[in-house]
N, C-alpha and C positions, 0 to 999 in steps of 0.2 A: 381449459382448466382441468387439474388433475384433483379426482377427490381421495388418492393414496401416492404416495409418492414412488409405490412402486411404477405407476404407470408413466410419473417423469422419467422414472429410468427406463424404461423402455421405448418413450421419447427419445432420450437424448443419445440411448444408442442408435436409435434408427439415424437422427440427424448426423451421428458418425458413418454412417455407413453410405449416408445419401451423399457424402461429397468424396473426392480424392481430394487428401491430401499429403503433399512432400516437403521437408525438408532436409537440404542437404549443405554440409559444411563447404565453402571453398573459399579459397584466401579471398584478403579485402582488396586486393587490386586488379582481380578479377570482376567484382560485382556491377554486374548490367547498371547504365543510370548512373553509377558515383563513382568520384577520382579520389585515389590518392595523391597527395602530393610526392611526388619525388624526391626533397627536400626534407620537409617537417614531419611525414608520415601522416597527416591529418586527412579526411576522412571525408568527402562532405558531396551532396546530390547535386547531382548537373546542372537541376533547377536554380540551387538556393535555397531552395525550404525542403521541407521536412524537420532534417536536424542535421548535425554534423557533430563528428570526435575530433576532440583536440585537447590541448595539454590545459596542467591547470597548476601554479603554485601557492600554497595554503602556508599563512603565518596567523598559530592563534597562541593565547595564554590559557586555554582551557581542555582539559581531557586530557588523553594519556597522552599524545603524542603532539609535538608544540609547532612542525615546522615538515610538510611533505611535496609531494610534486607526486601527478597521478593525468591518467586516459579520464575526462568528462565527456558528459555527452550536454553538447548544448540545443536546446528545444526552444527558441524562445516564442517561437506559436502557442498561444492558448488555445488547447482542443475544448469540447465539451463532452462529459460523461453526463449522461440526463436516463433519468429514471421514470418512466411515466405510469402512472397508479391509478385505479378507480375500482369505487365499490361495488360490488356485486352482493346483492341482500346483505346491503350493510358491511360488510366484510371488505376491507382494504385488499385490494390484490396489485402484483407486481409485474408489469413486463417484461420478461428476463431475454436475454439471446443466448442462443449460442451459437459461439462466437469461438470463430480458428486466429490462434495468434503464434508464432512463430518458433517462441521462445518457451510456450508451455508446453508441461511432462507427457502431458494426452492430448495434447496440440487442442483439443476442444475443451471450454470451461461455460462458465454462466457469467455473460457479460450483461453492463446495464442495458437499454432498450438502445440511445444510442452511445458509442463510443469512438469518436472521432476527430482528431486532430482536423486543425484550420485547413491545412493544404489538402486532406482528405476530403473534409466537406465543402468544400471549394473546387474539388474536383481537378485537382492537379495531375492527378494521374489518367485523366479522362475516361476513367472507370464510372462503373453504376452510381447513381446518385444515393447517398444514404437515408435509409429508411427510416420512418417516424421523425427526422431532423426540424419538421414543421411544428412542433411540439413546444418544442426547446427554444425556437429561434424567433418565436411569434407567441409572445406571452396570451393573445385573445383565445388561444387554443387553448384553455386550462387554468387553471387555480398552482400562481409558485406556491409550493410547501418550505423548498431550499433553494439557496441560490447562493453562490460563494465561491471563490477563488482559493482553491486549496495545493499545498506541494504536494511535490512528490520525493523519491528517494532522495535527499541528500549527499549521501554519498554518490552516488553515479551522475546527477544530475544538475547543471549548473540554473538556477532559479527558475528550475521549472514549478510551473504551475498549469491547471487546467479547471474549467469552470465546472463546478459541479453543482446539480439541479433534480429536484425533484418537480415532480407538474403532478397535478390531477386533474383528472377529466370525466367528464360526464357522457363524452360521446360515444358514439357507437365507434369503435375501432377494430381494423379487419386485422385480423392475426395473420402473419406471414409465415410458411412453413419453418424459419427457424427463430422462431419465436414464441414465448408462452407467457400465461398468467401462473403467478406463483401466489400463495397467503403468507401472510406475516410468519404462522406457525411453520408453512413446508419452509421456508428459505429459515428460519432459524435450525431445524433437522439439520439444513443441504451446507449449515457452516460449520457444523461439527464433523463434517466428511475433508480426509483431505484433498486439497488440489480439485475444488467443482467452483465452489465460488471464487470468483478472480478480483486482485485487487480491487481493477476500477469499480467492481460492484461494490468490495467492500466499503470502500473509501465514500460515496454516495449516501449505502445506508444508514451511516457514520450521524447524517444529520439527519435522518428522519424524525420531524416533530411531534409521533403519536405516543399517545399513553392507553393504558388499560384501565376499566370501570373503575376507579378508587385509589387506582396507583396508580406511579409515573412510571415509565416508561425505563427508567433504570434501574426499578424496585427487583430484585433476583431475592427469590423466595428459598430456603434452606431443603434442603431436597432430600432424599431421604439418605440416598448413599454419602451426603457431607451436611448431618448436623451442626445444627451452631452448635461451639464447644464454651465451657463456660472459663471465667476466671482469666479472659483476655487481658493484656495489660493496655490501661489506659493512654492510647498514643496521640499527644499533639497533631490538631491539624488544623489551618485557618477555619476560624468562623465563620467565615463569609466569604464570597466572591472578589471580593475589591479585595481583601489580603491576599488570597490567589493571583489576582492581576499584579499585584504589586511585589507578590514576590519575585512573580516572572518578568517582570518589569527591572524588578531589582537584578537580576539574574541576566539580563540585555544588558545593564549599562556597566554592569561588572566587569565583563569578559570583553575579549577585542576578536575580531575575525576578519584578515586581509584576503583577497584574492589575486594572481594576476594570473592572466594568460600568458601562457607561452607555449611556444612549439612543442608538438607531441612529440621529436626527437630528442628537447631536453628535459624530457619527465625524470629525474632521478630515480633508477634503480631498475626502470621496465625497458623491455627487449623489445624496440620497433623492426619487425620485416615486412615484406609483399603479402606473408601470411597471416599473423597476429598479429596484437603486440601483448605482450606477458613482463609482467614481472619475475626478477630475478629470482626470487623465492618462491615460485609459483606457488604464493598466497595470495590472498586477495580477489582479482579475475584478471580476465582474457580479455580483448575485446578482436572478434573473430565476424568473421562474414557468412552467409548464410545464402541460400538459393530456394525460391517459396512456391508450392503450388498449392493453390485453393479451391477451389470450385465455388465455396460460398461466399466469397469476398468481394471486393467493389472492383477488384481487379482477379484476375483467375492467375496472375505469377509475378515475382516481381524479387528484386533481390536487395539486400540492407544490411550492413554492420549491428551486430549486437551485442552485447556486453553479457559475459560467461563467468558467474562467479566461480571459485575456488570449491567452496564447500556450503553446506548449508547454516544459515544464520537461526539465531535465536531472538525473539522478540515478546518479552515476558512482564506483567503486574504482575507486583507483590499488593494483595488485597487483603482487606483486615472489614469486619463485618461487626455495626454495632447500630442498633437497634432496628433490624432487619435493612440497616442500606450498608452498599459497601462503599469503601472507598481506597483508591489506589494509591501507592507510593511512586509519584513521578519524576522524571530527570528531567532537568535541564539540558539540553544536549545538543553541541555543536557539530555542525557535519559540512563538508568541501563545500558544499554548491547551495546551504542552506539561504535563503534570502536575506534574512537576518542572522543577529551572528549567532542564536540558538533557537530551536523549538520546544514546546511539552512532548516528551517522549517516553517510551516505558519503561520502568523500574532498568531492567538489562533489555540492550539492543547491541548486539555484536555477533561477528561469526566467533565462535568460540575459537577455531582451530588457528585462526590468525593470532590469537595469545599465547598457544601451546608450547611453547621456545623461554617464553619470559617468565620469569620471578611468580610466587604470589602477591608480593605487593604491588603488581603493576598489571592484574590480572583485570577483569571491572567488576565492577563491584556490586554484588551480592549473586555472583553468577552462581556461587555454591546454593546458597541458597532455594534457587530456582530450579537446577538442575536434580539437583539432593534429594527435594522436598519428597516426602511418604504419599502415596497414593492416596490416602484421604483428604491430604492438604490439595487436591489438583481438581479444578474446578474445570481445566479445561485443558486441553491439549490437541494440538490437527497442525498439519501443516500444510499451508498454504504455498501459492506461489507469488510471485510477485511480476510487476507490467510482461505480460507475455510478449509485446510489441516492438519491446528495446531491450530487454534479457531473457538470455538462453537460461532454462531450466534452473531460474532463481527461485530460492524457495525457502522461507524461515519457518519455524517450529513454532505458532504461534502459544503462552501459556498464561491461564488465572492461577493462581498459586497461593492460597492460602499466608498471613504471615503466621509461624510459631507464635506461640504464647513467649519464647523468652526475648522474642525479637527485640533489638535495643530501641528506647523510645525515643532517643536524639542520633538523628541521622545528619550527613554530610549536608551543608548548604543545598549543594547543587540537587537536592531532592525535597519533596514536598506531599506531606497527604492530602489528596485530594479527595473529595466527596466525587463519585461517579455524576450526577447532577451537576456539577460545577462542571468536570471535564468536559462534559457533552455541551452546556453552555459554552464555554468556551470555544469547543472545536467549531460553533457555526461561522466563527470569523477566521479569516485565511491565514496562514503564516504562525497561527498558535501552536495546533496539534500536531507533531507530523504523523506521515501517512500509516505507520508501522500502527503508533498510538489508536491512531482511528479505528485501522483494522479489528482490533482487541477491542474497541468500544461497540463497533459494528457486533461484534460477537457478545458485548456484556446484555447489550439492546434486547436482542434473540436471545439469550441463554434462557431457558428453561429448566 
């Protein structure tokens, strides 16, 4: 336990420096363990599991674009991301790792306690056994806080999902060298930093069920550097919960979203070789191969296709604050590989530079806004990265954003104010919030 957060950071550089680690780029038909097909270009482990890339063709009536063909990655393994918590003099504390993933900027972040796909903890790769896993897998071990089946990226990902879990315990538990307790307050500090806290951490403490002496848990107190401002305009937003469900609900049976598979050689528009494969516009990403060394891993080397975005994304509420709670402006938003044919997403979720070619009218919508917005409106700003496991050096700008006072108070269907209480209700069940959403709630949780 650190009682200043400097001494995490010098933690967590020591555990950088305790292990080697390497990676390095080399084409995907080179990589140890996985074939290319010769044929389709598709992607996939010698085993069978893990995951495999392959093509994907998408027909929807919703968002900007109606009709594409794209590189997925299909996972249909449910891993578990599991967070295991206990008090110390009353005080909630959290077991963090840190954790080498392949695709992140400082290759080491702060992952949950554990973080592992089925074939991992299954031992497929006949590596070390993963640790604390007994937690997670043997409910007698602890008190569930969370437990849920939640996505992940949508666009990269065809209906993945992984079970995500909180436990608490009362037992004595031996710390492992790359492993620590964290408190509520230091991991709210460590997500205003960018690139420390990593997705699957985020995504976890997304449902944490605690609240503070008087308040919930979502209550964000007016701070001193961003006053409440007065003479807000009064903006429509469901009553209740059940109109939330029901908008989103309304919002599912409105839109249509098809999928088919097909060959990753006839993805329209992207360049399959022995190396990558890229699209013709080199927008979007890569999906490129990789060569791993770890020392702190369940395996010490190993090599794996990874998905290499273009540019960095943006993933932003517009929040508006009235009678000290806030509440978000959320999107409906369909995406390739989503399970259904939309989730609750945030106000803007896009790489901005994948628009830079087209019109203002086909731009998304209120990216000015977000982007624009006067440093007093900016409740938050960091940029995170996103699954280091299956993408290289992906990273979106996560932001809370103020809305102005002239903001218009009837917005497009496909948007809706939500109470922050509602959202976080809802995100305990799978398939509602996606992951970007979460993340930004994880941050709303923690903000101070």
């Amino acid at each position: 336990m650190f009682h200043e957060l400097t001494e995490f950071d010098d933690w967590f550089a020591e555990r950088r420096r305790a292990h080697e680690f390497r990676v390095n780029r080399v084409p995907l038909d080179s990589l140890s363990g996985w074939s290319m097909d010769p044929e389709t270009f598709a992607v996939r482990h010698d085993s069978g599991r893990f995951f495999a890339v392959d093509g994907l063709e998408v027909h929807t009536d919703h968002g900007y674009d109606r009709t594409w063909s794209q590189p997925i990655i299909d996972q249909p393994e449910i891993g578990i991301l599991g967070i295991l918590t206990k008090r110390f003099d009353g005080v909630p504390h959290f077991l963090m790792q840190a954790k080498m993933e392949p695709g992140n900027i400082d290759l080491l972040e702060l992952s949950p306690t554990v973080q592992a796909t089925r074939s991992n903890y299954t031992q497929v790769h006949k590596g070390k056994s993963v640790a604390y896993l007994e937690y997670f897998r043997d409910p007698s071990h602890g008190h569930i806080l969370s437990d849920t089946l939640q996505s992940e990226q949508g666009s990269w990902f065809l209906h993945k999902r992984n079970r995500n879990m909180i436990v608490e315990t009362t037992a004595d538990v031996p710390v492992l060298d790359d492993f620590c307790w964290l408190t509520y307050d230091q991991i709210g500090e460590l997500l205003t930093r960018d690139n420390v806290v990593n997705m699957d951490s985020r995504t976890v403490l997304a449902g944490y069920p605690f609240t503070e002496p008087g308040k919930p848990c979502w209550y964000v107190p007016p701070r001193a550097a961003h006053p409440p401002r007065t003479g807000t305009v009064n903006r429509a937003a469901p009553r209740d919960i059940t109109e939330v469900l029901s908008w989103f609900a309304d919002m599912k049976s409105r839109y249509r979203l098809t999928r088919s598979r097909i060959p990753l050689c006839d993805a329209k528009g992207w360049i399959c070789t022995s190396e990558s494969v890229t699209h013709e516009s080199n927008r979007y990403f890569s999906v490129i191969g990789v060569d791993v060394e770890a020392g702190s891993r369940e395996v010490s080397s190993w090599s794996q296709p990874v998905l290499a975005p273009a540019d960095r994304g943006v993933a932003a509420f517009l929040v508006s604050r009235r009678d000290d709670e806030l509440r978000v402006l959320a999107q409906a938003h369909t995406q390739a590989g989503t399970l259904d044919v939309l989730e609750i997403a945030p106000t803007v979720q896009c790489t901005p530079s994948n628009y830079d070619h087209l019109p203002s009218d086909k731009q998304p919508a209120f990216l000015d806004h977000v982007l624009r917005a006067s440093r007093e409106h900016v409740l938050l700003d960091v940029v995170h990265s996103e699954e280091g496991g299956r993408f290289y050096h992906a990273q979106n700008r996560y932001l809370l954003v103020e809305a102005p006072d002239d903001f218009p108070a009837d917005v497009h269907p496909d948007f809706s104010w939500i109470t922050v209480p509602q959202i976080a209700e809802i995100a305990r069940y799978g398939n509602h919030v996606n992951v970007e959403a979460r993340s930004l709630l994880a941050c709303l949780r923690f903000l101070r």
